[in-house]
C-alpha positions in Angstrom: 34.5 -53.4 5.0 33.3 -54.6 1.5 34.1 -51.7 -1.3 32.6 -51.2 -4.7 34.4 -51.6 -8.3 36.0 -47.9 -7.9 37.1 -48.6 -3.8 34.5 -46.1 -2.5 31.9 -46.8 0.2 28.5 -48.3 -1.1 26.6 -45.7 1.0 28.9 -43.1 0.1 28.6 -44.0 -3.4 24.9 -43.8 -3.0 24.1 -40.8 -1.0 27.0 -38.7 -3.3 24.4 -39.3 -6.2 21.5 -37.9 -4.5 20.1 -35.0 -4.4 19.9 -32.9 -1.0 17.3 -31.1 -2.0 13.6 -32.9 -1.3 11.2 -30.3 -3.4 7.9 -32.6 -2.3 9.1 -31.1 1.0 9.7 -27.3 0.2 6.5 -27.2 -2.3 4.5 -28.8 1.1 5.9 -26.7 3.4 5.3 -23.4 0.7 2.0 -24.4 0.1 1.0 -24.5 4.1 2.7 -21.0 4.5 0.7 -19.7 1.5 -2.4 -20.7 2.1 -2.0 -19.6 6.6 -0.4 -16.5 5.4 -3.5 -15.6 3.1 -5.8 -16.7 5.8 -4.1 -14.7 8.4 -4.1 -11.5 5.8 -7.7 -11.9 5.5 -8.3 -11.9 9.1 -6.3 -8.9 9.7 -8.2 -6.7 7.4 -11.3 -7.9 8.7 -10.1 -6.6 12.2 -9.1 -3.1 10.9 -11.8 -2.7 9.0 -13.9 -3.6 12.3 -11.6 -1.4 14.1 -11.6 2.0 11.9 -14.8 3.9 12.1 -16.0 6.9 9.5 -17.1 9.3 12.5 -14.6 11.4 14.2 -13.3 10.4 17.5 -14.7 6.6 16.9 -12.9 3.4 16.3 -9.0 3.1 16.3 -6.7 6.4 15.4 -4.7 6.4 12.3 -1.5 5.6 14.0 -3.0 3.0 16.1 -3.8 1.4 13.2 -0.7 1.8 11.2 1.1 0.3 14.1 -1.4 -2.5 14.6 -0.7 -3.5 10.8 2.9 -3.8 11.5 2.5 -5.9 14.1 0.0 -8.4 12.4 2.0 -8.4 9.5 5.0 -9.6 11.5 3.2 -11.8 13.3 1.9 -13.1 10.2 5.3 -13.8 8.7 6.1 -15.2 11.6 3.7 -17.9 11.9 2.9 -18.6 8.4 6.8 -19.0 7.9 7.3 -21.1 10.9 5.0 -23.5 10.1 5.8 -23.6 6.4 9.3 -24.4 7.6 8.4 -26.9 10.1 6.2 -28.7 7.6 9.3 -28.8 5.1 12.3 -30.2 7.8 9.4 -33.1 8.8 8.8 -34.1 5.5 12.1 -33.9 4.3 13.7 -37.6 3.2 16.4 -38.6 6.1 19.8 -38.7 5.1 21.9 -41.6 6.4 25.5 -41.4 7.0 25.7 -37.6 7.2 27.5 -35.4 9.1 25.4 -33.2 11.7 26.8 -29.5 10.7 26.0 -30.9 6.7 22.2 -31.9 8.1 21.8 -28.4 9.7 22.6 -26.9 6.8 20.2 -28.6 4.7 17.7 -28.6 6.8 18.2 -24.7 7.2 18.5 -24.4 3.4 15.0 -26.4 3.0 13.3 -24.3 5.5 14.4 -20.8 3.5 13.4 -22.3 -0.2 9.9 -23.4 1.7 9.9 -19.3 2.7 10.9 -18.3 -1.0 8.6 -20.2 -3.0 5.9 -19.0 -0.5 6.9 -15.3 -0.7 6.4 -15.6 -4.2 3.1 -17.8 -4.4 1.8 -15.0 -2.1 3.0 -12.2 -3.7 1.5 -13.3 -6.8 -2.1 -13.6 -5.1 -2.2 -11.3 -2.2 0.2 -8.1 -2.8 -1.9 -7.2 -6.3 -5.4 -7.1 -4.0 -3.4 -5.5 -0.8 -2.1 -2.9 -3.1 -5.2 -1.9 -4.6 -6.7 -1.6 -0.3 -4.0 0.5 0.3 -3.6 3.0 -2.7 -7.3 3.2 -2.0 -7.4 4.2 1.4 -4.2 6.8 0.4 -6.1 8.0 -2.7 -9.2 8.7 -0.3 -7.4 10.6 2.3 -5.6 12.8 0.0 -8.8 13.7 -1.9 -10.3 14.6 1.6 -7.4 16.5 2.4 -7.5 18.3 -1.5 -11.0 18.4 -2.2 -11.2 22.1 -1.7 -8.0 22.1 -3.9 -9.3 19.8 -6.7 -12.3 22.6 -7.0 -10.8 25.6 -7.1 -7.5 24.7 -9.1 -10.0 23.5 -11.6 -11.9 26.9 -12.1 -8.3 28.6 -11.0 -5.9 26.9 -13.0 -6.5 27.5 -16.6 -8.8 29.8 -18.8 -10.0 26.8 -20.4 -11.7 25.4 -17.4 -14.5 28.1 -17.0 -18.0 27.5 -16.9 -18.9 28.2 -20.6 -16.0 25.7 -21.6 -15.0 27.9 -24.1 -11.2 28.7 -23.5 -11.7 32.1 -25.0 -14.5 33.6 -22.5 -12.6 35.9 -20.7 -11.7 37.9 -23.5 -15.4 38.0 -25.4 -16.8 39.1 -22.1 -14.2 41.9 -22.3 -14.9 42.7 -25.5 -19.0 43.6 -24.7 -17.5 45.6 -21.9 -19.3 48.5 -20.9 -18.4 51.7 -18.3 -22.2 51.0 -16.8 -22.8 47.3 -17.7 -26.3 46.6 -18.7 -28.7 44.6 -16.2 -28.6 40.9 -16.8 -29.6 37.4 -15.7 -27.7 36.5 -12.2 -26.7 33.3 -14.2 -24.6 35.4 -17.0 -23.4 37.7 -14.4 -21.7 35.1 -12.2 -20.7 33.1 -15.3 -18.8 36.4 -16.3 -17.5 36.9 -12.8 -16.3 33.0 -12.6 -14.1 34.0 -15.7 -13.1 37.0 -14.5 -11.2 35.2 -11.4 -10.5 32.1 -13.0 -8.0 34.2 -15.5 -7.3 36.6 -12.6 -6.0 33.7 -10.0 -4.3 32.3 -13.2 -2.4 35.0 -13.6 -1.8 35.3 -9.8 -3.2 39.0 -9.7 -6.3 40.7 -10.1 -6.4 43.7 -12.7 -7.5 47.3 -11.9 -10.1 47.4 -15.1 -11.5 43.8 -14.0 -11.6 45.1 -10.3 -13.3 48.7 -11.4 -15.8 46.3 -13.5 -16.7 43.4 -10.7 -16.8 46.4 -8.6 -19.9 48.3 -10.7 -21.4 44.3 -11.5 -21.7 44.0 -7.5 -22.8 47.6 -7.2 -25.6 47.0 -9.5 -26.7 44.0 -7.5 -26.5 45.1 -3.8 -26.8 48.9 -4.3 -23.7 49.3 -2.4 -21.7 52.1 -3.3 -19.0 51.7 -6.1 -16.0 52.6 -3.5 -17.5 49.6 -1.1 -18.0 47.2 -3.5 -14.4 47.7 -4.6 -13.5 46.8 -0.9 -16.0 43.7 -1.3 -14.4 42.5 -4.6 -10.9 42.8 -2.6 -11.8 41.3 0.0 -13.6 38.2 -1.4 -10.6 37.9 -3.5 -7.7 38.1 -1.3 -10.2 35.3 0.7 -10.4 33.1 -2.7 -6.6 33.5 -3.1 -6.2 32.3 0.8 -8.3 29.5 0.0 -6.6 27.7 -2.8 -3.2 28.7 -1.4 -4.4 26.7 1.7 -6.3 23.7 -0.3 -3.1 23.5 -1.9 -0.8 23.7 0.9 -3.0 20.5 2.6 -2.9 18.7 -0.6 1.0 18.6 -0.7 0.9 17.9 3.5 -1.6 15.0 2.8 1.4 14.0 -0.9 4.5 14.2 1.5 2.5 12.0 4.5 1.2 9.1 1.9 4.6 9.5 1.0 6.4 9.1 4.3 3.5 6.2 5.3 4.9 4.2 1.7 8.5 4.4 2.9 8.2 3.2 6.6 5.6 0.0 4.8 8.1 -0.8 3.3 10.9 -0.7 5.5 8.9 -2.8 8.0 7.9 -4.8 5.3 11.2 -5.9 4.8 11.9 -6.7 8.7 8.8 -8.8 8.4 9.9 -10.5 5.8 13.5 -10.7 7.3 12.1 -12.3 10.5 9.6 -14.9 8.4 12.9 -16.2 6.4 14.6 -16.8 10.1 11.7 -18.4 11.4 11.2 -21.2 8.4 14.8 -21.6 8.5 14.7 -22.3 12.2 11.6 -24.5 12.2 13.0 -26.6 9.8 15.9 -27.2 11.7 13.8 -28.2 14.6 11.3 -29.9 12.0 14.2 -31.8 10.5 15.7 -33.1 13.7 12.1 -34.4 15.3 11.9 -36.6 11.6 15.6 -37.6 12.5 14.4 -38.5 16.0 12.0 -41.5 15.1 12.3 -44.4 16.3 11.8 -47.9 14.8 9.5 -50.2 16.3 9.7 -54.2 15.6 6.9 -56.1 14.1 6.6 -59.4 14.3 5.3 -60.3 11.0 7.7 -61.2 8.4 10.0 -60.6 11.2 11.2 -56.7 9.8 11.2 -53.6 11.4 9.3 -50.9 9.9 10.1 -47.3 10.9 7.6 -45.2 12.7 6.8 -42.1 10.2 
């Protein structure tokens, strides 16, 4: 057999100076699982959205739905992968004189650089919109869950959030304070009964002069006597105390489940994402050996063969 100037093989002296990797292939094969994995997103949040209803007892359950977006996001990677994958071990260039573990391996690394430059082109334009869906729809439930805990923390929290805005209310009511307190508008007196709790469920008690003085401002409005509307004011305060505790206590159920829902996305995120890398690298395996498996064809002009592609 006929050698070249430094005794190697022509063909191995060629193919040893080529690259194994065909990009055309892997940006072709990228592109396809891109754009079917964007199409396929799309398609799935039309279904959901068709699925979920606003009205209780209608349309798919929360968990039904989580677990339905799992599987069409598998599915998903799955598909879009696989064909990416296919598409890159077809159009790969055929290597002559090489051994069949050494194509495999090629052919498998093509197929995961197809999933890899795909992953990426679609994180860049579909994770930044399905993020913003998602946080949304967390962000919604939680303030369902908290709304009764948004409005009360805010008159409950601080002495600066009362209903004159003036952080210093409290203690100018307290200083007009009177043993019979003068009749006045029902907009002043529940202005200065709003302050009153707000500093009271502040402070996480409410005091014996601000009870004896709520006590004689309900009194004077309901002619209820002052020893029952001291069981009033008790009893509509150990009720606003229940409340927030309660808003508060479903605002940090609704935290730790958006919480818990984040992690296992995530997690099955990643087996999705597992299982598409698998799949490209597969199809291109099987892509690869179909290109390998073409036959040539004789023509009679010119008297040549040209390969079937």
């Amino acid at each position: 057999m006929n050698r070249s100037s430094d005794g190697l093989y022509p063909a191995f002296e060629e193919s040893s100076s080529v690259s194994g990797v065909s990009w055309g292939a892997i940006f072709a094969g990228a592109a396809a699982a891109a754009a079917l994995s964007m199409i396929l997103v799309l398609l799935g949040f039309g279904l959901g959205f068709s699925a979920v209803s606003p009205w209780a007892g209608e349309g798919i359950s929360a968990k039904g739905l989580g677990i339905s977006t799992i599987v069409w996001l598998a599915a998903t990677q799955i598909i879009a992968s696989g064909m990416g994958g296919y598409i890159a071990g077809r159009l790969r260039v055929k290597w002559a004189n090489m051994h069949g573990d050494e194509v495999y391996f090629r052919d498998t690394a093509h197929g995961f650089l197809a999933w890899c430059v795909a992953t990426l082109v679609t994180a860049i334009l579909v994770v930044g919109s399905v993020s913003s869906v998602i946080s949304g729809g967390v962000q919604a439930g939680a303030s369902v869950a908290g709304g009764a805990a948004s409005a009360m923390t805010q008159a409950a929290g601080t002495a600066a959030a009362n209903t004159d805005s003036n952080q210093y209310g409290y203690f100018v009511d307290s200083l007009f304070r009177d043993d019979r307190p003068a009749a006045v508008s029902d907009d002043a007196a529940h202005g200065a009964v709003t302050r009153i709790f707000a500093q009271s469920l502040a402070n996480g008690q409410l005091s014996a002069e601000d009870r004896t003085y709520l006590a004689q401002l309900v009194a004077q409005r309901t002619n209820l006597t002052q020893a029952d509307a001291e069981r009033r004011v008790d009893e509509i305060y150990a009720r606003t105390q229940k409340a927030i505790a309660d808003a508060k206590l479903k605002a940090q159920q609704a935290a730790d489940t958006a919480a818990k829902v984040a992690a296992l996305t995530s997690l099955w995120m990643f087996v999705a994402l597992l299982a598409g890398a698998f799949f490209a690298s597969f199809a291109a395996t099987f892509g690869g050996r179909r290109r390998d498996a073409v036959e040539y064809v004789e023509v009679d002009t010119y008297t040549t063969t040209t390969p079937v592609r």
